[in-house]
C-alpha positions as CSV (number, residue, x, y, z in Angstrom):
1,X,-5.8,-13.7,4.4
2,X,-5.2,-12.7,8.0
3,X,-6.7,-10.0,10.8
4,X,-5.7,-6.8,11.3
5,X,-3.8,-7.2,14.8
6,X,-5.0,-3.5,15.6
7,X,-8.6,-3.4,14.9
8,X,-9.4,-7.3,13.9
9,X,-10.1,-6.6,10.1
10,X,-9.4,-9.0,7.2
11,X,-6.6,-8.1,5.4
12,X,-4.8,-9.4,2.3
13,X,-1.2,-8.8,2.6
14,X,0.1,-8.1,-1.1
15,X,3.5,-7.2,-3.2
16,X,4.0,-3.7,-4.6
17,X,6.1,-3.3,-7.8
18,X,9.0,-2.2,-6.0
19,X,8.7,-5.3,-3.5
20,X,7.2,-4.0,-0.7
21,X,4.3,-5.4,1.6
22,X,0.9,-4.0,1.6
23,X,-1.6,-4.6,3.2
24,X,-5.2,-4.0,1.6
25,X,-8.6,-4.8,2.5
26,X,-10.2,-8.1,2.0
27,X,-13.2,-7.5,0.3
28,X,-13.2,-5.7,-3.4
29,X,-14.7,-1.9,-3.2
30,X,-16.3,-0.1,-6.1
31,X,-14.2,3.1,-5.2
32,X,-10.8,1.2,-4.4
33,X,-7.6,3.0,-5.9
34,X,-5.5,-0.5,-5.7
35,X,-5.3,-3.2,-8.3
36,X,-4.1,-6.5,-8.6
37,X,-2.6,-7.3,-11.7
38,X,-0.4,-11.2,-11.8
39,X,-0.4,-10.3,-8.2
40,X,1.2,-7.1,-8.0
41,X,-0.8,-4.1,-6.4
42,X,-0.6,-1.0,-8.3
43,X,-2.0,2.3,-6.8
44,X,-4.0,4.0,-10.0
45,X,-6.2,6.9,-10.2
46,X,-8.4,5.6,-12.7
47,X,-8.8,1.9,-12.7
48,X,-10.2,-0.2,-15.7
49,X,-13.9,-0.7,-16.0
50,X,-14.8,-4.1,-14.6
51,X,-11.5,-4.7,-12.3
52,X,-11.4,-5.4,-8.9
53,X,-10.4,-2.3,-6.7
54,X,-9.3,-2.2,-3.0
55,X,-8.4,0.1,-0.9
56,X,-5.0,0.3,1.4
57,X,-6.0,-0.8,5.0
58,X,-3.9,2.2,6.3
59,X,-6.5,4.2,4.9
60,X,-9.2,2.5,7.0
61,X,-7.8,1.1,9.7
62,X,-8.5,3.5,12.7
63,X,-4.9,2.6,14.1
64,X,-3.1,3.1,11.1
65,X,-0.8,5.5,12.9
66,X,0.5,2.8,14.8
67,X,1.8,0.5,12.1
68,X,3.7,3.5,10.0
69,X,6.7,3.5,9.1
70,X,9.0,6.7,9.4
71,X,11.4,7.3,6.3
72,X,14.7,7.6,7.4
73,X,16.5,10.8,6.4
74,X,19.3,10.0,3.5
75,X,22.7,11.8,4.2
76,X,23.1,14.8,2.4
77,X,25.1,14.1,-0.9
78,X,28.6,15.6,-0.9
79,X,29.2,18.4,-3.7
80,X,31.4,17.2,-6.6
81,X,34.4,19.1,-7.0
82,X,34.1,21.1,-10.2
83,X,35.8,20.1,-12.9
């Protein structure tokens, strides 16, 4: 666990499937949209009954704006010559 280094929350920094960092809130919430499952988060609309749900911290966090990421913009993807 470590603190948020923008508004001094606990955080849980956790792997997505596709190998990304994420970082969540500490603490378990009843309304939470992210679970843990062998240690992978998974963002799910409708969580099973008696799991632990958290929430993303960039959803909390009143600085979140700060720590985003911008997607880069892929190069457009030249036509095929038709065949």
């Amino acid at each position: 666990m470590s603190a948020c280094r923008s508004c001094g929350a606990d955080v849980r920094w956790v792997r997505t499937a596709g190998g990304k960092t994420m970082p969540i809130d500490a603490t378990p919430v009843p309304d939470g949209n992210v679970v843990l499952r062998r240690g992978i988060a998974t963002v799910t609309t409708s969580p099973p009954p008696g799991e632990d749900t958290y929430v993303s911290h960039l959803t909390t966090c009143p600085h979140a704006n700060a720590h985003r990421r911008t997607r880069r913009a892929r190069p457009p993807t030249p036509a095929r010559p038709p065949t």
